[in-house]
C-alpha positions as CSV (number, residue, x, y, z in Angstrom):
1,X,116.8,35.4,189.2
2,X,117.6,33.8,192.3
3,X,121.0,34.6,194.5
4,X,122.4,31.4,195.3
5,X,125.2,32.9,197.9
6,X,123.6,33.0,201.4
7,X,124.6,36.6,202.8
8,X,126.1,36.8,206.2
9,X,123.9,39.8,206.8
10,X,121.8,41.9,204.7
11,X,123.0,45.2,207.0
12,X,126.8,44.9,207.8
13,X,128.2,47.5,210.3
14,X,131.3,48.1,209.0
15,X,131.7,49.1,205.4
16,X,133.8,51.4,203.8
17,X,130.2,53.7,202.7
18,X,130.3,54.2,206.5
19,X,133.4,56.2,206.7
20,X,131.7,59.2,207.3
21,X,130.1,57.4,210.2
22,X,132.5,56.2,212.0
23,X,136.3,55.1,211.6
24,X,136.8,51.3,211.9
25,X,137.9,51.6,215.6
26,X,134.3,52.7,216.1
27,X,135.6,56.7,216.9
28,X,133.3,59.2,215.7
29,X,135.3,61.5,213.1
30,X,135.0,64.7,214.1
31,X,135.0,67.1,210.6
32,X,133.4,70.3,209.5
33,X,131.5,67.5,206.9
34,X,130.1,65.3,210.0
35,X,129.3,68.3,211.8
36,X,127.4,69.7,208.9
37,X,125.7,67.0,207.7
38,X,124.4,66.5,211.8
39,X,123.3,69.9,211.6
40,X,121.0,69.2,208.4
41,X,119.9,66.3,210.7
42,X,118.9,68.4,213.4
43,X,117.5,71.2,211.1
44,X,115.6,68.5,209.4
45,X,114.2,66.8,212.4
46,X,112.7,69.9,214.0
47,X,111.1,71.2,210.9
48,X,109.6,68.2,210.7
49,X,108.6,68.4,214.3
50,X,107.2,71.6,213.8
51,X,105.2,70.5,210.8
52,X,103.4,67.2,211.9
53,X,102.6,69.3,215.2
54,X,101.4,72.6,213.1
55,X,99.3,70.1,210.9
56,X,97.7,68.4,214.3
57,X,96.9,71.8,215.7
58,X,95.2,73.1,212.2
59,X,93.2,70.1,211.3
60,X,89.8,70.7,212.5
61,X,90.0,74.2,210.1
62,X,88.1,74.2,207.1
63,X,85.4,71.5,205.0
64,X,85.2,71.2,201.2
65,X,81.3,70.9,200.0
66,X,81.8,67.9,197.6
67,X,84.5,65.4,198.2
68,X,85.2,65.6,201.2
69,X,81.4,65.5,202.3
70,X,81.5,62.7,199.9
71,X,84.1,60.7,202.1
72,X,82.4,61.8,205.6
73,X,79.1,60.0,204.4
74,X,80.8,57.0,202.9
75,X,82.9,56.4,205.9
76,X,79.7,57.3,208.6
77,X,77.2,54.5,207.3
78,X,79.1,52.5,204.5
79,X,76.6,49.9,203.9
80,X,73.7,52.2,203.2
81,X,74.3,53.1,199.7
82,X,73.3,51.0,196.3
83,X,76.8,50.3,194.8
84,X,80.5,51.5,195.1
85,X,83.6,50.7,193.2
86,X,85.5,51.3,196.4
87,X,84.6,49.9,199.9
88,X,86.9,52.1,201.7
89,X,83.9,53.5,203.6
90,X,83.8,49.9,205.1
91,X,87.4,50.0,206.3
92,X,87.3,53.9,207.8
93,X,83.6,53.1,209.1
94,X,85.7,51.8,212.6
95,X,87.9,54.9,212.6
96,X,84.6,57.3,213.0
97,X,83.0,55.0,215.6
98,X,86.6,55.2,217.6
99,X,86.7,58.9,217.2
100,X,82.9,59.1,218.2
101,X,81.9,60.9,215.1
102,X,83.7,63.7,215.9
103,X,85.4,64.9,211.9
104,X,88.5,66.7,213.8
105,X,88.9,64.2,216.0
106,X,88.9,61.7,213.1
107,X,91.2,64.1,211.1
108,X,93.6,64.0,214.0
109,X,93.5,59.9,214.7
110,X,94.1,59.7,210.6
111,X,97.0,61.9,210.7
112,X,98.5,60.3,213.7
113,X,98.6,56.9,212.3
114,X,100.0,57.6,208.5
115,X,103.1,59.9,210.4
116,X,103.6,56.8,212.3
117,X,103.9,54.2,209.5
118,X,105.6,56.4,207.0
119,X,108.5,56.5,210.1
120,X,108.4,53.0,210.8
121,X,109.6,52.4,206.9
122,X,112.7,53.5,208.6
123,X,113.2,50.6,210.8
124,X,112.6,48.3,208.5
125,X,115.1,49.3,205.3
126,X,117.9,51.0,207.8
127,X,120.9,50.2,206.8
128,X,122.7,49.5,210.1
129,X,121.1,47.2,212.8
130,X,123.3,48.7,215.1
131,X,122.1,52.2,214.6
132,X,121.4,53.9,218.1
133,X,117.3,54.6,218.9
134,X,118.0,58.2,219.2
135,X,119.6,58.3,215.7
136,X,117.1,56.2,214.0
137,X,114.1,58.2,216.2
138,X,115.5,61.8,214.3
139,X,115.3,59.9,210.6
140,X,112.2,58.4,211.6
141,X,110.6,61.7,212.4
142,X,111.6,63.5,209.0
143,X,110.3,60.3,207.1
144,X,107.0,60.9,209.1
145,X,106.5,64.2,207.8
146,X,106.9,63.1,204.3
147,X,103.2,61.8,204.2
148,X,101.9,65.0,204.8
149,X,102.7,65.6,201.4
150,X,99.1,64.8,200.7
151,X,98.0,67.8,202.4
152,X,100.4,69.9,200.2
153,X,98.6,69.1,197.8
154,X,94.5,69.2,199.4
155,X,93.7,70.3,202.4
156,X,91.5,67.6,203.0
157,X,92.5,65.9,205.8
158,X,89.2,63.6,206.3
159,X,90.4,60.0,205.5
160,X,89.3,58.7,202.3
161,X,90.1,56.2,199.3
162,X,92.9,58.2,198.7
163,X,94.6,58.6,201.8
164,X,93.7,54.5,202.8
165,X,95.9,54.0,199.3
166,X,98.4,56.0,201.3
167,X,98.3,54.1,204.2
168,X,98.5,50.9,201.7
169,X,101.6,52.2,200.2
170,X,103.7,52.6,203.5
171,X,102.9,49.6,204.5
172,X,103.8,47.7,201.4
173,X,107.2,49.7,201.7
174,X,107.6,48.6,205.0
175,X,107.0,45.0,203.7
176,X,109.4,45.6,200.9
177,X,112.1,46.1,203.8
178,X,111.4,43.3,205.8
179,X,111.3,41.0,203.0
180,X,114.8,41.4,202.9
181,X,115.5,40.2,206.4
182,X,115.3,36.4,207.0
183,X,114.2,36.7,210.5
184,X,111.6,38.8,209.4
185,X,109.8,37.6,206.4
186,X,106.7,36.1,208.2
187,X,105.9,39.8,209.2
188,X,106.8,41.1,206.0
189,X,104.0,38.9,204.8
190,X,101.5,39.7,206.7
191,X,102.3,43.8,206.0
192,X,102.3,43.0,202.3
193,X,98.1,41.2,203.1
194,X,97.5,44.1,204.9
195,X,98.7,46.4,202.3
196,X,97.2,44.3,199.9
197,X,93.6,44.5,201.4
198,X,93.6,47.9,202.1
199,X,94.5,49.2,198.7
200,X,91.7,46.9,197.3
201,X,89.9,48.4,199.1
202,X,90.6,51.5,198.0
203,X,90.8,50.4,194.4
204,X,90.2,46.8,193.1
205,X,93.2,47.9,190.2
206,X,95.5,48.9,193.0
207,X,95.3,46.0,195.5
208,X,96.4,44.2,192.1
209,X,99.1,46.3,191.0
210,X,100.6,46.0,194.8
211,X,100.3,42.5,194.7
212,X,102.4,42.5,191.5
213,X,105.2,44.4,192.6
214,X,105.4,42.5,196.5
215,X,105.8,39.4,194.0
216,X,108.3,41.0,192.1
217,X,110.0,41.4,194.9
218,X,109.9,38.4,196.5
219,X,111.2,37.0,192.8
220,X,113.8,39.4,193.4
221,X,114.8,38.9,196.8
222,X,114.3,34.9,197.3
223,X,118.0,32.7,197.1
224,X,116.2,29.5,196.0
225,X,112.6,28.7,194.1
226,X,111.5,27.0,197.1
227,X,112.1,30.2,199.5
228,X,110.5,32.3,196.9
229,X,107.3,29.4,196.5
230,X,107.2,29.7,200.4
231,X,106.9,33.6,200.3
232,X,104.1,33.4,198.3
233,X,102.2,31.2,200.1
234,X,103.1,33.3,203.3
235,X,101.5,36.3,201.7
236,X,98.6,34.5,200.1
237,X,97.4,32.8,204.0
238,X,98.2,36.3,205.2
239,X,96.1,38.0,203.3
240,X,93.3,35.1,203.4
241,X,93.6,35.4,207.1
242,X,93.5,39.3,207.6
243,X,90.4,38.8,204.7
244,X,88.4,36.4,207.0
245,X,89.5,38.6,210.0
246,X,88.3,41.9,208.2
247,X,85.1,40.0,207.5
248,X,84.1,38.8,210.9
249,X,84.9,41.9,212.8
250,X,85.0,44.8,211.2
251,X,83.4,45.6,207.6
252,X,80.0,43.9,206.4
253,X,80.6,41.4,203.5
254,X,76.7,40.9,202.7
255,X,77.0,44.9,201.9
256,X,80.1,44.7,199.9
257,X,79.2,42.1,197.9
258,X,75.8,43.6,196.9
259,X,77.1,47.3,196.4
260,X,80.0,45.3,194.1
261,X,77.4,43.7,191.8
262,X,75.5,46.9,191.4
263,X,78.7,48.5,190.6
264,X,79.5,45.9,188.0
265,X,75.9,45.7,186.7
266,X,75.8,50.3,186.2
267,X,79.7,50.4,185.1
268,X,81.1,47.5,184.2
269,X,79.3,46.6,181.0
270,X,79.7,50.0,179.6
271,X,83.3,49.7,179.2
272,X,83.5,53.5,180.8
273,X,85.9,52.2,183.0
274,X,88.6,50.2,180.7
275,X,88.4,53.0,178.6
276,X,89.4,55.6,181.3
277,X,92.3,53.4,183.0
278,X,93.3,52.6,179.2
279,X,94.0,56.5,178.3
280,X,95.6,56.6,181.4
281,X,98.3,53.9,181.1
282,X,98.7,55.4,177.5
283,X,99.3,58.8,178.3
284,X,101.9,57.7,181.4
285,X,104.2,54.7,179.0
286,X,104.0,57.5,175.7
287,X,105.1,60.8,178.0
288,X,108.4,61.5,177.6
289,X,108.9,63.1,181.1
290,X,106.7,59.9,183.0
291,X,106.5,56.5,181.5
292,X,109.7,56.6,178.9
293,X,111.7,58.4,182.3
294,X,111.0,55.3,184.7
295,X,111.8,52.6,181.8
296,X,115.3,54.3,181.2
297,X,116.1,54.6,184.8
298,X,115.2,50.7,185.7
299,X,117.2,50.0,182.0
300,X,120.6,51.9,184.0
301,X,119.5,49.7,187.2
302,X,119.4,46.7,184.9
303,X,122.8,47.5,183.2
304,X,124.0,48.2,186.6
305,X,123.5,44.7,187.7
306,X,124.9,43.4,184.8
307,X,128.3,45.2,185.0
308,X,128.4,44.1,188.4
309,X,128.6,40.9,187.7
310,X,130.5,41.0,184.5
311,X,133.1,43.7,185.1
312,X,132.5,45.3,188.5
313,X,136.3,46.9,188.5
314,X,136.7,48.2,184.8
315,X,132.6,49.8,184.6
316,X,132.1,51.5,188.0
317,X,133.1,55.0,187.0
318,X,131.1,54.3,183.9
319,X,127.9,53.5,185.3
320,X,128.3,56.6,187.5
321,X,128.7,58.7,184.7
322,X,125.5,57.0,183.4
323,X,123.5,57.6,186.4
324,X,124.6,61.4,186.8
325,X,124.0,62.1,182.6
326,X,120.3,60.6,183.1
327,X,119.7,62.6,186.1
328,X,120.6,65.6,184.1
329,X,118.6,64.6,180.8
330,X,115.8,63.5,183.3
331,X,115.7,66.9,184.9
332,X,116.4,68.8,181.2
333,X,113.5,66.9,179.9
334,X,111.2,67.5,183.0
335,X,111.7,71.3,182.7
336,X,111.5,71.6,178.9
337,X,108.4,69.2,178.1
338,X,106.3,70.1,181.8
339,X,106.9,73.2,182.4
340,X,103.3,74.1,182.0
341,X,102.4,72.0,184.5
342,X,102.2,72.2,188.3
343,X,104.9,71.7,190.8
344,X,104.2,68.5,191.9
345,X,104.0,66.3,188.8
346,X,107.7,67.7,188.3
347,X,108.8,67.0,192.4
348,X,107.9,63.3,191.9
349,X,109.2,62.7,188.7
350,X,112.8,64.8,190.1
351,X,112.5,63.1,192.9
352,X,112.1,59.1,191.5
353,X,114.9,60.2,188.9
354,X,117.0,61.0,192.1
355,X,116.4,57.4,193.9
356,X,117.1,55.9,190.2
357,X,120.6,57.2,190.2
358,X,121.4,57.1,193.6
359,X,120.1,53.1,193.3
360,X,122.5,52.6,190.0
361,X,125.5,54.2,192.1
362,X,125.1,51.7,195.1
363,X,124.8,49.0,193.2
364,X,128.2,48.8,191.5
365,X,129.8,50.8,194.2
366,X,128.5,48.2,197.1
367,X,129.6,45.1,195.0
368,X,130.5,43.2,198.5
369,X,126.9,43.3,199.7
370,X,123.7,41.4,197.8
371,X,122.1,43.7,195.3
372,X,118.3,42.3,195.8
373,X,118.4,44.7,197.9
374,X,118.7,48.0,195.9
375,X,116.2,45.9,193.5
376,X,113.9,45.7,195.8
377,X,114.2,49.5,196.8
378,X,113.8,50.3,193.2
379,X,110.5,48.1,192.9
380,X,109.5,50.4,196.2
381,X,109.5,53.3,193.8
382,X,106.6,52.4,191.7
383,X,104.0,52.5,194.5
384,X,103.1,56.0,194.3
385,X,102.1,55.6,190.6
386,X,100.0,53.0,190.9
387,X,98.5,53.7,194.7
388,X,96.1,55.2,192.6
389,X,95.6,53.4,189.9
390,X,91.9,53.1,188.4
391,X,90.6,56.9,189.5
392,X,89.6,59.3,187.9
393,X,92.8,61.6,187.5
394,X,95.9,61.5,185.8
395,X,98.1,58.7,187.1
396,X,101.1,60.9,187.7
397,X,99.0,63.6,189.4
398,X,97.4,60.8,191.4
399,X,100.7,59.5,192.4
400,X,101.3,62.6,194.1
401,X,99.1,61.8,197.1
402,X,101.9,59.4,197.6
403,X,104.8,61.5,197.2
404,X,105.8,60.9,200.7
405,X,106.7,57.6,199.7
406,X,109.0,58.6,197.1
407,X,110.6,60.9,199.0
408,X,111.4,58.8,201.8
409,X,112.9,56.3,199.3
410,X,115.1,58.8,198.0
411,X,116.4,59.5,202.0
412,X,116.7,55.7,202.3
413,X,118.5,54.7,199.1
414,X,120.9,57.4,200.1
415,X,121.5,56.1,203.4
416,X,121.8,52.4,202.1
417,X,124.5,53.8,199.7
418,X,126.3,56.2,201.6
419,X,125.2,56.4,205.3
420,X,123.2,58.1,207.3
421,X,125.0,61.4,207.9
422,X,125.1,62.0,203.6
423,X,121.0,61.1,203.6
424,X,120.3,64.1,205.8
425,X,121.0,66.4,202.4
426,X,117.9,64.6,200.8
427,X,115.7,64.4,204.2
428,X,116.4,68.4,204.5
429,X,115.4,69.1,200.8
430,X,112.3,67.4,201.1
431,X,111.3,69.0,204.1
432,X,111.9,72.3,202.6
433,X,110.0,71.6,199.6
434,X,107.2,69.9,202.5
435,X,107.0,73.1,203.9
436,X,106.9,75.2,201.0
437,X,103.9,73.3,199.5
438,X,102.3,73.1,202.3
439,X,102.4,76.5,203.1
440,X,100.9,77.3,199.2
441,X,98.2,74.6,200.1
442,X,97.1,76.7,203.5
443,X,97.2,79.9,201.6
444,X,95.4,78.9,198.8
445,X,92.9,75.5,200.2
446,X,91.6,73.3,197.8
447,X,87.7,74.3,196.8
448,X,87.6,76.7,199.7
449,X,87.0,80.2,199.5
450,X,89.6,81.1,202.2
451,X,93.2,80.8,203.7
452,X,93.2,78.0,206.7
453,X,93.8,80.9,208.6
454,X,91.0,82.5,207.9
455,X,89.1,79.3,209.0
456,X,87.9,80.9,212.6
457,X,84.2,80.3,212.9
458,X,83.1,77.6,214.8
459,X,80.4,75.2,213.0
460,X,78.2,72.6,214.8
461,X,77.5,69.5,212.6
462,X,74.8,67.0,213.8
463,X,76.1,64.7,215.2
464,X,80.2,65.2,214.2
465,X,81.5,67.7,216.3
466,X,82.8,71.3,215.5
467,X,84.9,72.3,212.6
468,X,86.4,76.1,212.0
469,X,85.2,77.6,208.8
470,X,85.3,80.6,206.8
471,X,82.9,83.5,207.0
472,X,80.9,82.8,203.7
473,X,80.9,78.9,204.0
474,X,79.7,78.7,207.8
475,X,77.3,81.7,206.5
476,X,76.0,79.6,203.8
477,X,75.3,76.6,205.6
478,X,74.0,78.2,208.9
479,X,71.6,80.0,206.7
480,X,70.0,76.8,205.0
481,X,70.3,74.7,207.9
482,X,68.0,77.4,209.8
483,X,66.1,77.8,207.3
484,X,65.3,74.7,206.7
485,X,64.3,73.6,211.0
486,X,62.3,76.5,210.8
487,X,60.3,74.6,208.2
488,X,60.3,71.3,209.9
489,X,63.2,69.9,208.7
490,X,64.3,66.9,210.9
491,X,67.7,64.9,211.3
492,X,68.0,61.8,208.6
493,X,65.4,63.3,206.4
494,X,66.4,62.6,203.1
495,X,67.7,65.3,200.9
496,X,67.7,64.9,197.0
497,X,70.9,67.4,195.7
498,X,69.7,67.9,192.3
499,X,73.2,70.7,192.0
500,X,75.2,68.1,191.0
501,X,78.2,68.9,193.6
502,X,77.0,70.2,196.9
503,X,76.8,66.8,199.1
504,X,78.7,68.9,202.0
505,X,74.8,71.0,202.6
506,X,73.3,67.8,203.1
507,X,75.6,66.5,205.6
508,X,75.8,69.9,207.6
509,X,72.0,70.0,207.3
510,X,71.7,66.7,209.1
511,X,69.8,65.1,206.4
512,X,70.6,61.6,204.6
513,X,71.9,61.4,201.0
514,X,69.8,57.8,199.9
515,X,71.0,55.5,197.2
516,X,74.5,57.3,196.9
517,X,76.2,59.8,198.9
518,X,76.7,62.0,195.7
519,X,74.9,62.7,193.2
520,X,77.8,63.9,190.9
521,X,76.8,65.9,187.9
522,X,78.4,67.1,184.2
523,X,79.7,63.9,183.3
524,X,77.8,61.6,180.7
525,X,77.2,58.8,182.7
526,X,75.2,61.5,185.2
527,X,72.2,60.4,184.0
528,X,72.4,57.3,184.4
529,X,73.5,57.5,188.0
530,X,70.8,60.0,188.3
531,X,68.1,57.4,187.6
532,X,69.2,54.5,189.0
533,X,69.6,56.2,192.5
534,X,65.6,57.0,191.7
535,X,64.6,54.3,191.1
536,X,66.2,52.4,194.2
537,X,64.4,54.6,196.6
538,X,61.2,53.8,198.4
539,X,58.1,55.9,197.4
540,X,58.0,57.4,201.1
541,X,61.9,58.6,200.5
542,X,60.6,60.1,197.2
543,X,57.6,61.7,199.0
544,X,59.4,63.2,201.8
545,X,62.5,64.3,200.4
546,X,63.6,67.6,201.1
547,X,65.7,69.2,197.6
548,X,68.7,71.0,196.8
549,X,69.1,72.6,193.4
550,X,70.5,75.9,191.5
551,X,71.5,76.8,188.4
552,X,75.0,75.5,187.5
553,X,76.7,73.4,184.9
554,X,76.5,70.2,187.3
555,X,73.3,70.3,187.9
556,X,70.4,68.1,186.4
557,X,67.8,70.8,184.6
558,X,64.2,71.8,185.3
559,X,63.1,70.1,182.6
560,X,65.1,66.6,182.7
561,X,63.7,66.9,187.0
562,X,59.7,67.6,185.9
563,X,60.2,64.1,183.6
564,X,61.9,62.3,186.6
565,X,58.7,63.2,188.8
566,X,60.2,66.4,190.6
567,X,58.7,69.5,189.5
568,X,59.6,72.5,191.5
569,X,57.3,74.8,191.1
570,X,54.0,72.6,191.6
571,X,55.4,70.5,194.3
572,X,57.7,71.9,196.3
573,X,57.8,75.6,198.3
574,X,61.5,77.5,198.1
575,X,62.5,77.6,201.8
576,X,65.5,79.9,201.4
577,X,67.9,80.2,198.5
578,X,71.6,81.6,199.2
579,X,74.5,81.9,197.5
580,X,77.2,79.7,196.8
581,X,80.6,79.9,198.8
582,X,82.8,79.8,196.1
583,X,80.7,79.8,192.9
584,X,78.4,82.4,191.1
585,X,75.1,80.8,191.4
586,X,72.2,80.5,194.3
587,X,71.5,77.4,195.8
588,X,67.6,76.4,197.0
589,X,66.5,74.5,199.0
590,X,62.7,73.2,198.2
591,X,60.6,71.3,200.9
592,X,57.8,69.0,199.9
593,X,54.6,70.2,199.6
594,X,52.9,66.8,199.9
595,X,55.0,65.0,202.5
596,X,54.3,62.8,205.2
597,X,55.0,65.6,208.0
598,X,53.6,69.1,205.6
């Protein structure tokens, strides 16, 4: 478990990996290979120029109705709603008062931050101290792109649970690194507290699957019990300290705690949400593409270690011939039992095969160096599946929003293994395949009716800034909010949506969403979200609340709103009724008839 060698130093500069590098005078070889594989550099390094800036420049374009609307209100005033199973609406709730409420300037600030600590990974797992700026600047910048893989997927660039997971998960990686470094384990500590908090914060289940693997790898990566004793105290005072710090100055614990006990006292006793995050880890361990792929790639990690240390000289070839055959099957078995599904379920999966086997290579080919190490860069590979452990979707497609994290693993484990010339052939794959879903996500945005590029009209909202939309969504929501200041309606007057999935009119209206900042519909515990929003709210917010409703699958019926005390068509006029965006249905919007201000 423990090493009880002390290395000389975890990064050597001269190794025979390095070849390709440099010759051991320190001359630079100059071969049609080197000159190639610093052209993939340079290729790779202004794509991914080209994409972070493209992504800045396009990122006030477009809104999504529902979640991201969802995330806006959360992060805007966190502490106004009844319960939550996820406070990152309390962590973000600085971000929108630094970009002054302004969504694209948020957007912007969001995306500038994740680009930066997905590149600093670099610094912290390179595998050469020695490594000039300008060389680690270029790998720095394609590992930066790689979190943009999140918007390959959504175009929602409006910070969220998802995208604080994110954050979380480069930051554990960079922790990971560090914790490798003597010099540097205090600040690998307090990364892994950060980490730790903000993935709670995201989801209670994730902050406790990142805690498990940051103690793996300090279990991994300690010499002695007593190093490995202090680590864990180091993270635990970190993450107390960042806690009390987070507390005092930034989010509102008296909130927290009471949305938390509301949360438990609606969700937790109906066993909803075991159940869900049961089927979940079930359907991951029993696929034979997800779960049984990761345990037979850490089994060939696990038999490369032991070969190491039994018969490094006689099993090397073998365990290379291992590690290329499961790459194959991996890839055979990805294609054959997935191929119904989309593309990137199949990149992760590829690509965590692909860090597997490079991983399994290093370690019997680099037997002169530690191997906690490459342990420890394997244990990096499970943060994308559980950054997102406890929602509501499938854990592998979940794990996507994390891909960048995977993918710069891949580039890193190559460069650990063979140096850094030979890990531009992974960094320039990646950002190909960046680009190319990127570009599917912009022609094709999720939940809006248009292309980004046909995101060109320019849409006030009160009080957060101007976003560019499409024709029938800024035609939709101009129309209503007109409609509805024509007939009195005021900023922060509360707005009931009764359709189930439409809390982006309510926030581009002006009004307030009370109790919750969605009322979702078509699930079965609807209902009972439905009335225990209700009956939270003040008889004046009842009175005066302004209504959203149309005939859909989401939304809560006529009937089941008469016997909640809402009837439509006795007390409450149809200000304007248009339709929907994206959907086939009309959406109304009712006033009260016996409000305070009718």
């Amino acid at each position: 478990m423990f090493s009880s060698s002390r290395a000389s130093a975890l990064f050597p500069q001269k190794s025979d990996h390095y070849r390709l590098e440099g010759a051991e005078d320190g001359t630079k070889p100059q071969t049609a290979t080197h000159t190639a594989q610093r052209l993939c550099w340079i290729l790779a390094s202004l794509a991914s120029l080209a994409i972070i800036l493209g992504a800045l420049y396009i990122v006030d374009r477009g809104f999504d109705i529902t979640d991201e609307a969802y995330y806006l209100f959360w992060i805007s005033t966190p502490g106004e709603y009844l319960y939550s199973g996820t406070m990152f609406g309390h962590l973000l709730e600085p971000f929108m008062a630094l970009a002054g409420g302004d969504i694209a300037t948020l957007r912007r600030l969001s995306l500038v931050l994740l680009v930066i600590i997905s590149g600093a990974g670099w610094f912290a797992w390179k595998p050469e101290a020695s490594a000039s700026l300008l060389s680690s600047a270029t790998i720095a910048l394609c590992l930066s792109a790689f979190s943009l893989f999140l918007q390959g997927n959504l175009w929602i660039p409006t910070p969220s649970y998802n995208a604080l997971a994110i954050f979380a998960g480069f930051a554990l990686f960079a922790a990971l690194g560090l914790l490798a470094r003597d010099a540097a384990r205090p600040a690998a500590a307090l990364l892994a507290g950060f980490a730790g908090l903000c993935s709670f914060a995201s989801r209670p289940s994730a902050g406790a699957a990142f805690a498990a693997i940051y103690a793996a790898a300090i279990i991994v990566s300690a010499r002695s019990p007593r190093q490995a004793l202090r680590d864990f105290l180091a993270a635990g005072v970190a993450t107390l300290l960042l806690g009390i710090l987070f507390g005092l100055l930034i989010v509102d614990p008296a909130a927290i705690w009471r949305q938390y006990q509301q949360f438990s006292l609606l969700w937790m006793g109906s066993g909803e949400l075991s159940s869900q995050l049961g089927k979940q880890l079930h359907r991951f361990a029993t696929s034979p593409s997800r779960g049984a792929l990761l345990v037979a790639g850490f089994g060939l990690i696990g038999l490369a270690l032991v070969i190491r240390r039994l018969a490094p000289s006689v099993a090397k070839r073998g365990v290379v011939a291992l590690a290329v055959l499961y790459l194959l099957i991996a890839c055979a078995l990805i294609v054959s039992i997935e191929h119904h599904l989309n593309y990137p379920i199949l990149l992760i999966m590829l690509a965590t095969c692909s860090a597997i086997a490079i991983i399994s290579i290093a370690i019997v080919l680099d037997s002169n160096r530690p191997a906690h190490p490459y342990v420890v860069l394997a244990l990096a590979l499970l943060i994308p599946f559980v950054a997102q452990l406890g929602t509501g979707s499938d854990i592998t497609r979940a794990a996507f929003n994390s891909l960048g994290i995977t993918a710069v693993v891949v580039v890193v484990s190559t460069a650990r293994a063979f140096g850094r010339n030979v890990a531009a052939i992974p960094a320039l794959c990646f950002v190909v395949m960046l680009a190319c879903t990127l570009w599917a996500s912009l022609a094709k945005p999720y939940r809006l009716p248009a292309d980004i590029w046909s995101q060109s009209t320019a849409f006030a909202f009160p009080r957060h800034g101007t976003l560019l939309l499409d024709s029938g969504t800024h035609a939709m929501l101009s129309t209503i909010r007109d409609a509805a200041v024509l007939h009195g309606f005021a900023e922060d007057t509360p707005v009931l949506d009764f359709t189930g999935q439409s809390p982006g009119i309510v926030f581009a209206m002006g009004g307030s969403a009370p109790g919750t900042p969605w009322l979702v519909g078509g699930y079965q515990w609807s209902d009972r979200q439905l009335v225990a929003i209700l009956d939270s709210l003040s008889e004046e917010q009842r009175r005066n609340a302004w209504i959203l409703w149309g005939e859909n699958r989401r939304a809560v019926s006529r009937d089941r709103l008469r016997e909640l005390g809402f009837d439509l068509e006795t007390g409450y006029s149809l200000v304007t009724e248009v339709p929907h965006s994206i959907q086939k249905w009309r959406i109304g919007v009712y006033a009260p008839l016996h409000g305070d201000k009718q």
